[in-house]
N, C-alpha and C positions, 0 to 999 in steps of 0.2 A: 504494500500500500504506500510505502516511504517512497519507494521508488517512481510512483505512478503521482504523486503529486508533486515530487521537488524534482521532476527531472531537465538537466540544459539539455537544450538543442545544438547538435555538434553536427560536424560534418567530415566524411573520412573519404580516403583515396587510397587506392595500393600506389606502391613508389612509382609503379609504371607508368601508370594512368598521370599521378601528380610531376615527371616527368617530363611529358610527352604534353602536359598541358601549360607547365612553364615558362613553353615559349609563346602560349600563344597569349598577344597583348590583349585583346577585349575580353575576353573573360565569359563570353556568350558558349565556349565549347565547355570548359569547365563546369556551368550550367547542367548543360546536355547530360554531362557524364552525372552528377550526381543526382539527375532526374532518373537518369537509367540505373541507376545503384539502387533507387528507392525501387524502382518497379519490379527489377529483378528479386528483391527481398520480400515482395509482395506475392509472388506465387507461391511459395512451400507454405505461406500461412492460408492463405486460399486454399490450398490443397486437405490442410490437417481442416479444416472450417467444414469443406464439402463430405470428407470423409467419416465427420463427427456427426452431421446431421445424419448420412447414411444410417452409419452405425445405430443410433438414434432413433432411425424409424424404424429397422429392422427390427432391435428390442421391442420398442412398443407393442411393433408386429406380433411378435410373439407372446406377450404379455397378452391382450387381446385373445388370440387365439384360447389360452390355458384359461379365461373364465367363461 
């Protein structure tokens, strides 16, 4: 709960990525990449979400059935 109300907003890069971004002056790719950072981190929670609701109805399912 500590966690979920004091948390900063940070921003991270592998060396490569913050590299290959250092030369560029505007700052408009560095952007990009760290929009693509967020989205790629966005599917495996998507996944474990889809998978839980399954899970979820199957029980039910079954629960249902046995009364």
């Amino acid at each position: 709960m500590f966690f979920l109300l004091f948390s900063i907003e940070g921003f991270a890069q592998c060396a490569m990525c913050r590299a290959a971004l250092e030369t560029e002056e505007t700052g408009m790719q560095a952007g990009a990449v760290n929009d693509g950072i967020v989205y790629l981190m966005a599917f495996p929670y998507l996944l474990l979400l889809v998978g839980g609701i399954v899970i979820f109805r199957i029980m039910k399912g079954k629960k249902k059935n046995k009364v």
